[in-house]
C-alpha positions as CSV (number, residue, x, y, z in Angstrom):
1,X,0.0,0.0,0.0
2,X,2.6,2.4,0.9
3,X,4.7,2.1,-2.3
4,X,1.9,2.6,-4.4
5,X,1.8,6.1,-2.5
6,X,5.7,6.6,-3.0
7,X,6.6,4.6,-6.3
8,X,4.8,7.2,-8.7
9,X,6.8,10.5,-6.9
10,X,10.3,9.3,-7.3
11,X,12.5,11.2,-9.4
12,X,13.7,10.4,-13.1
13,X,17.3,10.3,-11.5
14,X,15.8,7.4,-9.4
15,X,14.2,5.4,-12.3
16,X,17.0,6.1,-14.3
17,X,19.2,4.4,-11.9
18,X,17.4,1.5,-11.6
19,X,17.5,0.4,-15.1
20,X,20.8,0.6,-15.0
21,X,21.6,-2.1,-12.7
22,X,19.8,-4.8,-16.0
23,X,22.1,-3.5,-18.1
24,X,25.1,-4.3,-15.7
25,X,24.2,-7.4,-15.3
26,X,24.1,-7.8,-19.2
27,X,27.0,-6.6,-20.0
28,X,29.5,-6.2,-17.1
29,X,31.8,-3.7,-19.3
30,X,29.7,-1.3,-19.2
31,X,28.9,-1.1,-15.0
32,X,30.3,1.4,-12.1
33,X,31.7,-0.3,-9.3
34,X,29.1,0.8,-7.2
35,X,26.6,-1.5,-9.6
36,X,29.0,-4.2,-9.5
37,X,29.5,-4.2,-5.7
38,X,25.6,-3.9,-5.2
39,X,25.0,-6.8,-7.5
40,X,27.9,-8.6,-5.4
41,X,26.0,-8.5,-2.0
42,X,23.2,-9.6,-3.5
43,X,24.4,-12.5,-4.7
44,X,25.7,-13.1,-1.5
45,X,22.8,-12.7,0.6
46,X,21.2,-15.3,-2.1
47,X,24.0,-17.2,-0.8
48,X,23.1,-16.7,3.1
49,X,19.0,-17.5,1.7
50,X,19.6,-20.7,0.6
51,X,21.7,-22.3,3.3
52,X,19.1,-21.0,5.7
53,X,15.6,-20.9,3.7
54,X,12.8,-21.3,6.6
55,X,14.5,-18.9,9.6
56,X,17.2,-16.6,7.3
57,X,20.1,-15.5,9.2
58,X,19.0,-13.3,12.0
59,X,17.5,-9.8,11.9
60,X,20.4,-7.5,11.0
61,X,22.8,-10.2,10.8
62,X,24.3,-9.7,7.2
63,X,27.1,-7.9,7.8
64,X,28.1,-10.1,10.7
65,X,27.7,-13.3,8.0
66,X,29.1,-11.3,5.1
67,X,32.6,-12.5,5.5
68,X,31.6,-16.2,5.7
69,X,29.9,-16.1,2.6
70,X,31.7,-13.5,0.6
71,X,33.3,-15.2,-2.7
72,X,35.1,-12.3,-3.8
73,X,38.3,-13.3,-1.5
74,X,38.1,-10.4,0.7
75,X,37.7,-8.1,-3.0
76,X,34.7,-6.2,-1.4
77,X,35.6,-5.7,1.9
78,X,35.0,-6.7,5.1
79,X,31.5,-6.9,7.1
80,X,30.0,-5.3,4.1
81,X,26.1,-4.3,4.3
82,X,23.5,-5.6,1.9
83,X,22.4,-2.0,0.3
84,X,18.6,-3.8,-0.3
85,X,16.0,-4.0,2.2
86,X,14.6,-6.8,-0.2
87,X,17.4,-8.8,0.3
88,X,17.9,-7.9,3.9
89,X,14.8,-9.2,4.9
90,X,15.5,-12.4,2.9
């Protein structure tokens, strides 16, 4: 209910964003770092999803798992967030 209130007032800049995060995961040439990383953690909290599908990992508890899970050899960082509230939650 709520984001049909908010969805249609976001800015262009917003949607604009948005669709460029397809297109980096088309064609990984053509993407920022900060699409890359993003794409990263999610793949990561996919990661954290499956190995615990009924309970998840514990409110809050990706960056504390991040490290565990993290496949990019330490590339991204340490105790790295999520940057999705969609995948946070899963």
């Amino acid at each position: 209910m709520t984001a049909a209130l908010i969805l249609p007032v976001l800015a262009d800049e917003y949607w604009t964003r948005m669709q460029t995060i397809n297109s980096a995961a088309n064609d990984p040439e053509e993407t920022d770092g900060s699409i890359r990383g993003r794409l990263h953690f999610w793949e990561v909290a996919l990661l954290m999803a499956s190995d615990h599908p009924l309970t998840g990992i514990r409110h809050n508890a990706y960056s504390h798992f991040f490290n565990r899970y993290d496949f990019s050899g330490g590339e991204s960082g340490k105790d790295r967030a999520v940057h999705s509230s969609r995948f946070g939650v899963l």
